[in-house]
Phi, psi and omega in degrees: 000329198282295198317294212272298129027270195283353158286332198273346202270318203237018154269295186275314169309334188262110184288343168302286152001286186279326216254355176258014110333290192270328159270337180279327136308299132354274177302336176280328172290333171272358160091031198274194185270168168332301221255330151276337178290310178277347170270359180271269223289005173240334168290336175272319198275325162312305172299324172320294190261043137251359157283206224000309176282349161282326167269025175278301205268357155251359170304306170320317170284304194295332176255350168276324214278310182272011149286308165302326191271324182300326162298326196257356154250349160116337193307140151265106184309124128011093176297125147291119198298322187236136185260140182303339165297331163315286175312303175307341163250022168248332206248341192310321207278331183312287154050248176297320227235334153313282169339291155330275175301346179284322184306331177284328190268327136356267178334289168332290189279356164288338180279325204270310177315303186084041171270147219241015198206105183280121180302135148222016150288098234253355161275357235237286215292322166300291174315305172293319141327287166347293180307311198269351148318295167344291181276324172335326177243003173298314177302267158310058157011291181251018157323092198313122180319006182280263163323348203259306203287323167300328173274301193301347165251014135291316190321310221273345192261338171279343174256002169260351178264337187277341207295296196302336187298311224268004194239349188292327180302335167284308135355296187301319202298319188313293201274338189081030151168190212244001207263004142227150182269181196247100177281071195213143201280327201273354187284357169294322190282309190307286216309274148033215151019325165261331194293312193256349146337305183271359177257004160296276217218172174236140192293345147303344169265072171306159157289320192286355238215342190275121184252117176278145162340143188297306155303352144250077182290299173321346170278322166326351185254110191296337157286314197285332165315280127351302196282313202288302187318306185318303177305320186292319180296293241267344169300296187306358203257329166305313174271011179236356172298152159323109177293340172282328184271334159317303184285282206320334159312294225275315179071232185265012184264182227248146182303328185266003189272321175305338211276291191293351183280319161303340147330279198301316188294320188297350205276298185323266169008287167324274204324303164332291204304314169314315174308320193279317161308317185313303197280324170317289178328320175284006172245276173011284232272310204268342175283347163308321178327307162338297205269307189316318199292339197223320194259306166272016188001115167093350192293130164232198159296135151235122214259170165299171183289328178313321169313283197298359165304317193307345204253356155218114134307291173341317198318297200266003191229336169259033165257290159333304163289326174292292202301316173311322195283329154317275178322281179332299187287307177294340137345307232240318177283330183282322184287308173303322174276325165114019199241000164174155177233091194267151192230142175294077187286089185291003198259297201285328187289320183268345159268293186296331140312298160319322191280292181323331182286317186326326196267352183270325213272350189292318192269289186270042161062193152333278156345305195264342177278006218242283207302312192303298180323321191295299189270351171289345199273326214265350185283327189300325195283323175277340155288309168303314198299315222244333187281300191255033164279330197280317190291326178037275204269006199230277151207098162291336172287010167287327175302351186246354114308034206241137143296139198294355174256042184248310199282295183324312231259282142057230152001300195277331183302276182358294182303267210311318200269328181299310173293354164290301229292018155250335136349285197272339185153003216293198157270000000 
């Protein structure tokens, strides 16, 4: 237990790790020399890790950002009965062993299967093991650790061998090829998004393809771009916050200079992170060949959402903004009928969003990317809304974390298991 406990913690969760791990193999099965295995594999965990610290520093924005819009509407968050640091330090290492093991049996069926994508989004791979611990026992109570570990490491192993497939055919239209797949809690809201995309809009009117007036010429560069909207939302969201809660953002700096410096740093922030994808994806994609050729025949990466930013950035950022405006109006109609009281997860509203818009703008243009955002804004919101009384007893602040394959898997434990649960452990 200890040993799969410390594979999950300091191997499959350090996404730097596993994917210069998983490159480092790679190269040694195609036999390149020394001095390339080790400049491939430090060069995939670098890049790994300037993606992660470009969204570390708009990530920083991005949770000041849902403290101001939650103030300036006014939202108070939901008291938890149980905090997910409880559960998670009752329930973690079960987890961490879910997890584990679901990954080996993952693996197992990709060999077997002749399935075509190794799951490598490996903080993902936590949380959601996590989540589905969560319900298990929200459903079964006196579910035995046995049992716990055994449905819960099929769940986690049927859904990393299934997610990428069934979502690729969209995936290949984003990137223009075959060579990774899309590893993500957000792809139901992406699949979405492309599926109805085209009934919008046409993928020639690309987001990327939108020409602003000639006096704004200066939008066209997608940091400048990026930097002025982003400032421009978090200005207007300033002037209706709460002022005590604003300074306490802001510390000494005068509130609206902080306002446009968030802008700006989420802008900085993009860019790292493109960077930090570009080089990892150039070690990763060819050192994979290694393993498809030999351990796994045919096999490729299925990576995180930041991979599909590069091929629309325009993309992500109106898949974000359509999905932010969405969440906010049903907030606000939810609060008002008196039927759930919802908090803006703005981290979840700019990756699963951004990925959905990319995959709406591949089929319907513009359009489509304004639609994929729309339904990632309409699944978080109504996925907190229905998720977190069911989580109650267990950790409902997964609901207010949650990615749109998190409320299915959810959803779908429920449907299966309720009508089980004196079999298994109910109450």
């Amino acid at each position: 237990m200890e040993i799969l406990q410390w594979i999950a913690t300091n191997l499959l969760t350090q996404v730097a790790i596993l994917i210069g791990l998983i490159t480092a193999i790679g190269l040694i099965l195609q036999r390149r020399a020394f001095e390339e295995v080790v400049g491939g594999t430090l060069r995939a965990a670098i890049g790994v890790l300037i993606m992660l610290a470009g969204a570390d520093i708009f990530v920083q924005g991005l949770v000041a950002f849902q403290s101001i819009v939650a103030s300036a509407f006014r939202i108070t968050p939901p008291q938890a009965a149980k905090t997910l640091a409880e559960f998670t330090a009752e329930r973690g290492g079960h987890a961490a062993i879910i997890m584990t093991f679901g990954f080996l049996l993952h693996l197992i069926l990709t060999r077997l299967l002749n399935v075509r994508f190794v799951y490598l989004t490996g903080h993902l791979m936590w949380w959601v093991s996590l989540t589905v611990t969560a319900t298990l026992l929200a459903i079964m109570p006196n579910l035995s650790t046995f049992g716990l570990i055994l449905i819960g490491t099929v769940v986690m192993a049927l859904y990393w061998t299934l997610q990428p497939l069934y979502i690729h055919s969209y995936m290949r239209r984003v990137t223009g090829s075959d060579e990774f797949g899309y590893g993500h809690t957000s792809s139901s809201a992406a699949f979405l998004g492309a599926l109805l995309g085209q009934f919008v809009g046409k993928p020639e009117e690309s987001s990327e393809k939108l020409s602003p007036p000639k006096w704004l010429g200066f939008m066209k560069d997608i940091n400048v771009s990026t930097g002025v909207v982003i400032g421009l939302i978090i200005l207007v969201a300033a002037i209706f916050a709460d002022p005590k809660v604003l300074a306490e953002q802001a510390k000494d700096l005068n509130p609206y200079v902080w306002a446009i410096l968030q802008g700006l740093r989420f802008a900085a922030g993009i860019a790292v992170l493109l960077y930090g994808v570009r080089m990892f994806l150039a070690e990763i994609v060819p050192a994979f060949r290694g393993i498809s050729l030999t351990v796994i025949p045919g096999a490729r990466p299925a990576l995180d959402v930041p991979v599909v930013f590069p091929y629309a950035p325009t993309a992500v950022i109106l898949g974000f903004i359509s999905g932010t405006v969405v969440f906010l109006v049903l907030m606000v109609v939810f609060g008002a009928l008196g039927w759930a009281t919802i908090v803006p997860p703005m981290i979840m509203l700019f990756f699963p969003g951004g990925g959905a818009g990319v995959f709406g703008n591949s089929t319907g243009g513009w359009k489509g990317a304004l639609l994929g955002g729309a339904i990632n804004g309409l699944f978080l919101a109504v996925g907190q809304a229905i998720t977190w009384p069911m989580l109650s007893a267990t950790a409902p602040e997964l609901a207010t974390l949650a990615d749109p394959d998190w409320y299915l898997i959810i959803w779908i434990l429920y449907a299966i298991f309720t009508p089980l649960r004196g079999l298994f452990g109910g109450a």
